[in-house]
N, C-alpha and C positions, 0 to 999 in steps of 0.2 A: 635618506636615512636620518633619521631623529637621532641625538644623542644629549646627555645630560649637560649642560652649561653653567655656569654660576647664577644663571638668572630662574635655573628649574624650568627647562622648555618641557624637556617630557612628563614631569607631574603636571604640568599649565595644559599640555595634551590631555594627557590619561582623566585628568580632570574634566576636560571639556567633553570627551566620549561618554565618560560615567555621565555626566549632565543631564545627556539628549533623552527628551522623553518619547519615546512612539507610541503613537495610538493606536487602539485594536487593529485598524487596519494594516499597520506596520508591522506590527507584531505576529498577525496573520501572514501576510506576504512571507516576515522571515522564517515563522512555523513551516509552512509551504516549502519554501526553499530548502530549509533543512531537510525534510524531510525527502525532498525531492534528490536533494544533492546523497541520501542513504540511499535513495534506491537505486540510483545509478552507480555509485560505488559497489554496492552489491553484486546487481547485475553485472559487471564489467571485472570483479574480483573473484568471485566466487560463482554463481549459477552460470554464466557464459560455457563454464568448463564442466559442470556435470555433467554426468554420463547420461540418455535416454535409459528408462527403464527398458527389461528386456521383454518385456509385452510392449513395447510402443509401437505406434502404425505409424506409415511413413502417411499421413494427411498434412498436407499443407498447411499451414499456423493460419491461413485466411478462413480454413473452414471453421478452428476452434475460436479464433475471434468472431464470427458470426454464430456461434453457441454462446459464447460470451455476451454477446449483445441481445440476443434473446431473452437469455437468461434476468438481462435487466428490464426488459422488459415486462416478459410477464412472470410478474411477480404474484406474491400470495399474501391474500389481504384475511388478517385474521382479526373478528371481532368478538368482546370479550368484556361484557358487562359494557360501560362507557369509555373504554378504550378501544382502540382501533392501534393496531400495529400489521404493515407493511412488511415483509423477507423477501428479499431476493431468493435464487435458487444457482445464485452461480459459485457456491461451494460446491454442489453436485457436477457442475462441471470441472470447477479446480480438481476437485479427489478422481475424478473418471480421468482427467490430463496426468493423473499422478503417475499411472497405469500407462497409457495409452500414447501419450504426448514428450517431446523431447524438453525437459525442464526450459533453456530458453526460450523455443516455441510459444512456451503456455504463459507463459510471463509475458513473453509479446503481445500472445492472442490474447490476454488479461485486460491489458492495458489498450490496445486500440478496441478491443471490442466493447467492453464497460466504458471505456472512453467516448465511444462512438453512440455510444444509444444515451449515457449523460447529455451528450451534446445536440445529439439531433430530436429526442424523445422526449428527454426532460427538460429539454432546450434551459440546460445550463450553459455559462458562460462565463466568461473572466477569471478572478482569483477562486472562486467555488469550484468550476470544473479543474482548474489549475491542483487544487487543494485536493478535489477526491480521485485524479488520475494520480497524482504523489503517492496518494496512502493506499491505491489501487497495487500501485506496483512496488513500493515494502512490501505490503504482506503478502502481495503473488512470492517476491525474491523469498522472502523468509520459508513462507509456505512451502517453495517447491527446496531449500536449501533444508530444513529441517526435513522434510520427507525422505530426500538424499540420504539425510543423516541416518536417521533412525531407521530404513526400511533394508538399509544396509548392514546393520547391528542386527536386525529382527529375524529371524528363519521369514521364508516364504508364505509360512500360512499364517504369517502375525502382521503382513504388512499394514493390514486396514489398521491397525491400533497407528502406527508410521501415520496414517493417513489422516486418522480423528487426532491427532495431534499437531499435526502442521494445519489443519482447517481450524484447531484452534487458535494456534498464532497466529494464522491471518484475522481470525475474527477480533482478537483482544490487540493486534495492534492496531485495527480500524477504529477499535474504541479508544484507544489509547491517543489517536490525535484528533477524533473528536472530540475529549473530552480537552483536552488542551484547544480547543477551539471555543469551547462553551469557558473555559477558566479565562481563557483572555478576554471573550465578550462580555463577562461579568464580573470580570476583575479579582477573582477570588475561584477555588476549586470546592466543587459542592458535591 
């Protein structure tokens, strides 16, 4: 335990911490981290205990992970004047687990499955795979914890609105730590 002395040890600390500079890659690791350390607080706080919807099937979380991995698979390449943009389609899977699936389940099968076809398909590796299994599984937690939220407020024939709204938090939190990845790589937010 550090405490204050006549010689000022914990400002001569607090000083040296502020100091240390990290480079992008540092910086990425700790984005990663963070982000990594939310989605398992999540998971372990809040989605572990939600209820399955009362439409879910009892299918084993291996087969929704292997829709999950498909799903990264094949994707849909849309071209459009000189741009070229790539979509997944594993929202279609997230909103159909929303239904179908026991919230942890789908969060699991979220994450090893996108996880699984990242690494074997798009033969990622290291802090990238690290970095998009992180943001994988916030926005599965969030996704299926706002769907909780709202599909329980909503009468029965309003869920889908429950549903295009947690498919949105997952999508704008994906952005939201890539774009914190793009701000750290170029040192400013654009």
């Amino acid at each position: 335990m550090t405490t204050m002395t006549s010689g000022g040890t914990l400002s001569k600390v607090a000083a040296t911490v502020r100091g240390i500079k990290l480079g992008p890659s540092q910086r990425i690791l700790v984005l990663t981290a963070t982000v990594a350390a939310a989605a398992v607080a999540l998971f372990v706080i809040v989605v572990a205990s939600l209820p399955a919807s009362s439409t879910a099937l009892s299918l084993p979380w291996v087969v929704w992970a292997a829709a999950f991995a498909a799903s990264e698979v094949l994707v849909v390449h849309v071209q459009w004047q000189r741009d070229a943009h790539t979509f997944s389609i594993s929202d279609l899977v997230l909103a159909a687990g929303f239904y179908l699936a026991a919230p942890r389940d789908l969060v699991l099968a979220l994450v090893v499955g996108a996880g699984a076809a990242l690494w074997l398909h798009r033969r990622q590796t290291g802090v990238r795979l690290a970095f998009n299994i992180a943001q994988y599984s916030l926005g599965g937690g969030l996704a299926v914890t706002v769907y909780a939220l709202l599909s329980g407020a909503l009468s029965e024939g309003w869920s889908w609105v429950a549903a295009l709204v947690a498919i949105s938090v997952s999508t704008v939190t994906a952005d939201l730590c890539v774009f914190g990845i793009f701000t750290i790589l170029e040192g400013r937010p654009s």
